[in-house]
C-alpha positions in Angstrom: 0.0 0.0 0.0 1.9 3.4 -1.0 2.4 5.5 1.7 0.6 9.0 1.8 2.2 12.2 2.2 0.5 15.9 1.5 3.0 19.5 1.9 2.6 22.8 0.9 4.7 23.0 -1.9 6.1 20.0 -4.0 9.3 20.6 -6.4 9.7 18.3 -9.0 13.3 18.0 -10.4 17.1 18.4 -7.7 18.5 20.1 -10.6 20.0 24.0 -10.3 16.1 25.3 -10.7 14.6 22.8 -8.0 17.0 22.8 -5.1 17.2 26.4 -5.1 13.3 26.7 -5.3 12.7 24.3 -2.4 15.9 25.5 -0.2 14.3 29.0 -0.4 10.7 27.7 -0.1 12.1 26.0 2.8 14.2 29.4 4.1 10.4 31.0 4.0 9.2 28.5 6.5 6.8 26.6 3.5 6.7 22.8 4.0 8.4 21.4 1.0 9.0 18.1 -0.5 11.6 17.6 -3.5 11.6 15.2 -5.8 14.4 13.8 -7.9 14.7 10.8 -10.5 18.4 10.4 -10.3 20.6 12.2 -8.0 20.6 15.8 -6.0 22.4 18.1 -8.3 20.3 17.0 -11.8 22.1 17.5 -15.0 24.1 20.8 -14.0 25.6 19.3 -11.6 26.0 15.4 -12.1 26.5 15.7 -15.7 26.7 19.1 -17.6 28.3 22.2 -16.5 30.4 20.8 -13.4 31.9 17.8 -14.6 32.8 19.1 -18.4 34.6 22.4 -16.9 36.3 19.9 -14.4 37.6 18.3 -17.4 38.0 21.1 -19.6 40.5 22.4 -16.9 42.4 19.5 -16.6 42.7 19.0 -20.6 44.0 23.0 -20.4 46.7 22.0 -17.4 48.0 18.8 -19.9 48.5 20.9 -22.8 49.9 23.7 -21.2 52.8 21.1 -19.4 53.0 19.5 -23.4 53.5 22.8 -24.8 56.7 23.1 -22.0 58.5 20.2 -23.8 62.1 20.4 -25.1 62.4 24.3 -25.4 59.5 25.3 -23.3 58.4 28.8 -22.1 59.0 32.0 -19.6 62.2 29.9 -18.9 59.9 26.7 -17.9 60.4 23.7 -19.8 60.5 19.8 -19.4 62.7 17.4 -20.4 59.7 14.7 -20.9 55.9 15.0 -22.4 53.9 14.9 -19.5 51.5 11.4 -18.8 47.7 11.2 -19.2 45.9 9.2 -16.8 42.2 10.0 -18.1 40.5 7.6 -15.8 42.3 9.1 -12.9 41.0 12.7 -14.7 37.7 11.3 -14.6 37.7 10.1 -11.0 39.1 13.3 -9.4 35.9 15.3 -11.9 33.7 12.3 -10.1 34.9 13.5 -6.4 33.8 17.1 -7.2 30.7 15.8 -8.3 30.4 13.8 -5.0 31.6 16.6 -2.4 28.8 19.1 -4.6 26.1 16.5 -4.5 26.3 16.0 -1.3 26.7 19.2 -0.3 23.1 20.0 -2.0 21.2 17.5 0.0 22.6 18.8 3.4 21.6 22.6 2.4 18.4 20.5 1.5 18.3 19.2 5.0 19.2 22.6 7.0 16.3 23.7 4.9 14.0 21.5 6.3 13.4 20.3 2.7 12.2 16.3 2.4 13.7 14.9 -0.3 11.9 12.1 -2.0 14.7 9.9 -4.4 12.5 8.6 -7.5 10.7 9.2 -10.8 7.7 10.7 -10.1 4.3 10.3 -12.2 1.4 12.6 -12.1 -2.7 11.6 -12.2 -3.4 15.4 -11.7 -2.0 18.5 -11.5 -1.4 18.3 -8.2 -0.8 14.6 -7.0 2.0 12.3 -8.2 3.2 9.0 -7.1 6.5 8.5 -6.7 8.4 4.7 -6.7 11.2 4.9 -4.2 13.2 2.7 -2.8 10.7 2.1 -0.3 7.6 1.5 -2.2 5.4 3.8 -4.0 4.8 7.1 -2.3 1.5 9.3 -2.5 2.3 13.0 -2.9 -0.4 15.5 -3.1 0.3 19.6 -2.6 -1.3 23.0 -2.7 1.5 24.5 -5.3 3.4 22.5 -7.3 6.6 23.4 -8.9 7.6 21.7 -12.0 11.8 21.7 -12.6 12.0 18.5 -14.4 15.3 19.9 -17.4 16.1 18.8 -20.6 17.6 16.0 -22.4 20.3 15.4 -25.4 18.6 16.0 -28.6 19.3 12.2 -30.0 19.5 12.0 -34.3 17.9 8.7 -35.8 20.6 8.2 -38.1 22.4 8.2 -35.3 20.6 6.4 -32.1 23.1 6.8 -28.8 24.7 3.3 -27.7 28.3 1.7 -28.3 31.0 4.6 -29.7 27.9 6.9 -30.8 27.8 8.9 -27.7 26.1 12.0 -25.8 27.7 14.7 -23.5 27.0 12.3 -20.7 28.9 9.4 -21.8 31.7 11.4 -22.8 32.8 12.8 -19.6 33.0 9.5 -18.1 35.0 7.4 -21.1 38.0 5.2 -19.5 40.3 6.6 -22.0 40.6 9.5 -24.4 39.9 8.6 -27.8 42.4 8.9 -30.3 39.6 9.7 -33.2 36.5 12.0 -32.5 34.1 13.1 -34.1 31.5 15.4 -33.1 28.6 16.4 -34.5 27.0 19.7 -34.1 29.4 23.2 -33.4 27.4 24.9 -30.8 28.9 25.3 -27.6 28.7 21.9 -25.7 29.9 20.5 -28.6 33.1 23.3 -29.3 34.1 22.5 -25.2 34.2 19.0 -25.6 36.0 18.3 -29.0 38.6 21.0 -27.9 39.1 19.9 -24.5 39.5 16.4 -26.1 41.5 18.0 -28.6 43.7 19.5 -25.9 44.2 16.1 -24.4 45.8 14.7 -27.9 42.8 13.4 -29.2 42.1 13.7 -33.3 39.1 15.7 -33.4 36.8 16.0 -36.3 33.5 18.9 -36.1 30.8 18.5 -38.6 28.3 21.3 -38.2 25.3 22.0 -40.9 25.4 25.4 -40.4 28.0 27.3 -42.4 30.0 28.7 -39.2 30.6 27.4 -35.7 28.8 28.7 -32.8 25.9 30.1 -34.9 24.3 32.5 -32.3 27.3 35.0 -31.6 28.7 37.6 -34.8 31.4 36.6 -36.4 33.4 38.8 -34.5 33.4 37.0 -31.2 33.5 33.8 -32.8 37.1 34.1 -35.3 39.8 33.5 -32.0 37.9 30.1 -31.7 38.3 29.4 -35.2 41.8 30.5 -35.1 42.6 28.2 -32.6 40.8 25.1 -33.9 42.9 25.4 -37.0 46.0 26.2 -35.3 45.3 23.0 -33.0 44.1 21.0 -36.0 40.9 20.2 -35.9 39.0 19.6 -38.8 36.0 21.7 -39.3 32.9 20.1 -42.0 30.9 23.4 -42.1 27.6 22.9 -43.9 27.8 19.2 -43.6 25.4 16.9 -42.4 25.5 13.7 -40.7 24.0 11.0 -42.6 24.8 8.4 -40.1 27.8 5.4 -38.9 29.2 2.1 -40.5 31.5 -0.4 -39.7 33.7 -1.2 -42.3 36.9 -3.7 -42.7 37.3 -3.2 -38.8 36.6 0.6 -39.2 33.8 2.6 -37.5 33.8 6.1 -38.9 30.8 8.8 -39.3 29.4 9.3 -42.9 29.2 12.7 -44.0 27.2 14.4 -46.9 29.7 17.5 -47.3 28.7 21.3 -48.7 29.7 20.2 -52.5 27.3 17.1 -52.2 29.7 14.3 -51.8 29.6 11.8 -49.4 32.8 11.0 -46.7 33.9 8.9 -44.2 35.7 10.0 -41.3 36.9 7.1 -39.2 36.8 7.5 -35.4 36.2 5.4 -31.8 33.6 7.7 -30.8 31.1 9.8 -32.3 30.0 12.6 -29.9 26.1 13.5 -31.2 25.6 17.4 -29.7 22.8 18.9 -31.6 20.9 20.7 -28.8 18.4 19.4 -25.9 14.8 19.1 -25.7 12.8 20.1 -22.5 12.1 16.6 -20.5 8.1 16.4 -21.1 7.8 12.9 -21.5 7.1 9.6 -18.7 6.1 11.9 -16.0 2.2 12.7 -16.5 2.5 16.7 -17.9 -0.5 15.5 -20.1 -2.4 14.9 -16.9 -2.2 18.6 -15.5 -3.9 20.3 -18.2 -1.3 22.8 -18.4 -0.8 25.0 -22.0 2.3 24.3 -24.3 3.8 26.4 -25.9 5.8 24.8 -29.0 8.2 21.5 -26.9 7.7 23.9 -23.8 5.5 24.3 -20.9 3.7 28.0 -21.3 4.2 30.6 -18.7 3.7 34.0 -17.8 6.0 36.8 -16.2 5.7 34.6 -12.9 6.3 31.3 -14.3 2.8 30.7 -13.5 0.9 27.8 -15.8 -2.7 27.7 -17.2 -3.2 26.1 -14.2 -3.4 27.3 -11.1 -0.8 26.7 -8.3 1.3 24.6 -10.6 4.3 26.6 -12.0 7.2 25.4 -14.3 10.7 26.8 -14.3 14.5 26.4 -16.1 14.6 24.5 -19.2 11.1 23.0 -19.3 10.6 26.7 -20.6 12.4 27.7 -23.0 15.3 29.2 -24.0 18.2 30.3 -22.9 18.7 26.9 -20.8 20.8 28.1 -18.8 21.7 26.9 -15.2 21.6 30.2 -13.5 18.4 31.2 -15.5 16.5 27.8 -13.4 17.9 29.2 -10.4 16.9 32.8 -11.0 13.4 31.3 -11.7 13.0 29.1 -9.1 14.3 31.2 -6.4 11.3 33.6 -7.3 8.3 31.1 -7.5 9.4 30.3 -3.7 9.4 34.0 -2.5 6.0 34.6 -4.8 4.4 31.3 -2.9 5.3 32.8 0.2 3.6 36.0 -0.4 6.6 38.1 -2.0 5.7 40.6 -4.9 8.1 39.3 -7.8 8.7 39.2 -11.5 10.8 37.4 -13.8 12.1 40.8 -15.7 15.6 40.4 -16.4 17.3 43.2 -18.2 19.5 40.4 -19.5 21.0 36.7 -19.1 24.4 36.0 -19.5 25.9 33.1 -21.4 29.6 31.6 -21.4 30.8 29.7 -23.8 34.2 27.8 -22.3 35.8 27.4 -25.6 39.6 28.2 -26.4 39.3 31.0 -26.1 36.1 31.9 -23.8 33.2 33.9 -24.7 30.9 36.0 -22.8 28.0 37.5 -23.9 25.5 39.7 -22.0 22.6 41.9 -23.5 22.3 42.7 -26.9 24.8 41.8 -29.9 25.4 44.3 -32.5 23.0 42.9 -34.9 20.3 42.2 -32.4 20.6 46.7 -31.5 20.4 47.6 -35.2 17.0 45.3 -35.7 15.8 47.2 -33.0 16.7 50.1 -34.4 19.1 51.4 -31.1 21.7 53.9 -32.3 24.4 52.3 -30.8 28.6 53.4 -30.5 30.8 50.4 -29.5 33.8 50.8 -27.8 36.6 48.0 -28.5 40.0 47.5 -26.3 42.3 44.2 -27.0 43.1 42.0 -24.9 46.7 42.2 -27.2 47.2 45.9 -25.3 46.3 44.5 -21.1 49.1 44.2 -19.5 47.3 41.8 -17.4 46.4 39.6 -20.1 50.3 39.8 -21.4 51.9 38.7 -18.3 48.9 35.4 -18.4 50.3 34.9 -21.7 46.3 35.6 -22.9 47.4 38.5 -25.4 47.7 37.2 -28.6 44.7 35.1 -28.9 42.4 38.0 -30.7 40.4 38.4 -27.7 38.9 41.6 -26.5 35.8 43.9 -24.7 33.2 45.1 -26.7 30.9 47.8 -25.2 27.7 48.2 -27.1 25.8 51.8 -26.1 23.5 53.8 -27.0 24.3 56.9 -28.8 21.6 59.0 -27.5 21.8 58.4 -23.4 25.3 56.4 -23.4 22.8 53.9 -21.7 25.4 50.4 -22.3 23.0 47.6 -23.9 24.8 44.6 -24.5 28.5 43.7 -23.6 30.9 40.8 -25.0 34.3 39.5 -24.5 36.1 37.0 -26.3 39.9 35.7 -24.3 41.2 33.5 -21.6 39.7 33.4 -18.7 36.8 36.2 -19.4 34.6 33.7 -18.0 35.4 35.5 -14.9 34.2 38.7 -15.8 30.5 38.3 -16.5 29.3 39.4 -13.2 30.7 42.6 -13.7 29.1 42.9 -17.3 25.5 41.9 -15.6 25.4 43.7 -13.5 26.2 47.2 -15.2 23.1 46.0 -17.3 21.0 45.2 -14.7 22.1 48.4 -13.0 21.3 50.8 -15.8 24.9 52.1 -15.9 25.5 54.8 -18.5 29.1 55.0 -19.9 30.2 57.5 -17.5 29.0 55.4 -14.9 31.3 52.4 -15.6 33.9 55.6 -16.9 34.4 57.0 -13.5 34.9 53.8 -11.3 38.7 53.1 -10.7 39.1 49.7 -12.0 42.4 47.5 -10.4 45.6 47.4 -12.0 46.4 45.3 -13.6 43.5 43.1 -13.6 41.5 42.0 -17.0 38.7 44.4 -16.2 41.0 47.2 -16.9 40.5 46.0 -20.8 36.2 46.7 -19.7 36.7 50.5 -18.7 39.0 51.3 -21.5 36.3 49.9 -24.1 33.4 52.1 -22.1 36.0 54.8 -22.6 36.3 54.2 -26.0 32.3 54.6 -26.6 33.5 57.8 -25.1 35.7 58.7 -27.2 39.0 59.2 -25.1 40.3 55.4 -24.7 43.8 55.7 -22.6 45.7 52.8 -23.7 44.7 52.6 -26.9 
């Protein structure tokens, strides 16, 4: 007999979106119950944006001991190429996993926040039964928070299973592959083949678009290309995967290229990464008479459904999915449940792309100002003239800070950056957007020397007209 259990709210889904929903939930005093299919963390955390930068790191630490061989560099070099253990990669990635896993299920805890491990099914929009380890378990609750992700985007002509592989499978292979191929150029598929790439894998990226990373201007997207063909990868750009064979002992990916032929590239793995789809299916959505809109789950400025007390958050919702946009989300349903007065109004969300180099983009891109017919000035500084970025050996990748603002009101409406280790700087870019800030704003804060955001004030400068170093 399943055992019956009623709360306040109930948050389907541990990933980035859910935890923080029912930790704050939790913080506001609301009895909560979380519920999660695989383990506390969800896709983010367990197999996404944590364990691929784990191993993007290490693949940057190998090739930057391999690049000190024989003659070496800034007087460092070694006599020997440095050793590759990629299982022991993957089990030091596997401990961070751990130590953050279990870190989310004792802020869970201190949250008062039960946590229900299974795959919850839905007969209404409000009740679910969950199969734990336990036995079946009876949920029913007043609001009902729906977290439940994405999945890989899986090609027929090529199904996942052997050496055809997804995201997942590839940041836990014993061994690095000497052939890759991976199919699709956006930017899961970009971190992978280059960390892969770093590591001294062959790596082979068909895309069907005619460019890589399709959603940034060509701009930001050229010192990733440069580096791809200075490392070597081979780029199939306007090419379409038409599926695999086996031939004469030889798995390899067949290709229809942009002049109409038809190639084979031989490789051990084939990495499929041609987006994700919002996780709709097995659960009961199509009980909870909620509205759709296209694959995803309709909602309004709240993330409020058609119906009532049942709201959905993060990736089941549409683009950008984006950890920190699940979080954003789901931190505000919890405060709105509890009685708050709250919006989802973002002035803009970032997005990092942890190529070679990194990109950063936050607000509008130079294309996206002129269709909205903004009269924009953009101010440019090189990362080739930070002395910061020079002594990291970051200067002569083509990166840079682009500062997009308006002419009228020098109100700044979208920034980008393209270099090593820009990453870092996207909090300060959100949050002069989210701010308001004008030029002068950004023009009169003294900026620390010599740090990389130096290279940010002299581009707002330069929409200004009186750049320093430059």
């Amino acid at each position: 007999m399943a055992t019956t259990l009623t709360t306040k709210v109930l948050v389907i889904g541990g990933g980035p979106g859910g935890y923080v929903a029912a930790i704050r939930a939790g913080q506001l005093g609301l009895d909560t119950i979380l519920i999660e299919g695989d383990r506390l963390g969800g896709t983010c955390l367990i197999r996404g944006c944590i364990p691929s930068k784990a191993v993007i790191h290490a693949a940057s630490v190998f090739k930057e001991m391999a690049d000190k061989t024989g003659a070496g560099a800034f007087g460092i070099s070694l006599k020997e190429p440095p050793a590759l253990d990629f299982g022991e990669t993957i089990r030091w990635k596997d401990g961070i996993v751990g130590k953050l896993n279990a870190g989310v299920g004792a802020l869970l805890k201190k949250a008062k926040v039960r946590a229900l491990m299974g795959w919850a099914v839905f007969s209404d929009a409000k009740t679910c039964t969950v199969e734990t380890s336990d036995g079946p378990t009876r949920v029913s609750a007043e609001h009902v928070i729906l977290a439940n992700g994405s999945e890989p985007v899986e090609l027929p002509s090529l199904p996942l299973g052997g050496p055809i592989i997804s995201s997942t499978e590839a940041l836990s292979l014993e061994a690095v592959p000497k052939r890759l191929a991976v199919v699709g150029a956006g930017y899961i598929g970009l971190e992978l083949g280059i960390a892969f790439r770093k590591m001294g894998a062959e790596v082979t990226i068909v895309e069907a678009l005619d460019r890589i990373l399709p959603l940034y201007d060509e701009k930001l997207v050229t010192p990733v290309k440069r580096w791809l063909e200075r490392a070597g990868v081979t780029l199939h750009l306007a090419a379409t995967a038409l599926g695999s064979r086996q031939q004469r002992g030889e798995f390899a990916l067949i290709v229809a290229t942009r002049d109409g032929g038809e190639i084979d590239i031989p490789a051990d793995n084939i990495l499929v990464t041609v987006g994700r789809r919002p996780r709709t299916q097995s659960w009961g959505l199509e009980n909870m008479a909620v509205e759709m809109a296209g694959p995803f789950v309709k909602i309004d400025n709240q993330c409020r459904t058609a119906m009532r007390n049942v709201w959905a958050i993060g990736d089941l919702v549409g683009e950008p999915m984006l950890a920190h946009k699940a979080s954003a989300q789901g931190e505000m349903v919890a405060e709105i449940i509890s009685g708050k007065r709250r919006t989802f109004d973002p002035v803009a969300i970032p997005a990092v792309c942890f190529t070679e180099p990194e990109i950063v983009s936050a607000g509008l891109l130079p294309a996206e100002a002129k269709d909205r017919g903004i009269d924009i000035v953009t101010g440019i500084f090189p990362f080739a003239a930070s002395g910061r970025a020079l002594t990291m050996a970051a200067g002569d990748d083509g990166g840079f800070i682009r500062v997009l603002a308006r002419r009228d009101n020098h109100r700044i409406v979208g920034i980008q950056a393209v270099g090593a280790h820009v990453s870092e700087l996207s909090g300060e870019f959100i949050l002069a957007l989210e701010m308001g800030a004008v030029s002068e704003d950004i023009a009169d804060t003294i900026h620390v020397h010599p740090t990389l955001t130096e290279a940010f004030h002299e581009s707002v400068l330069q929409t200004l007209g009186h750049a320093i170093h430059i």
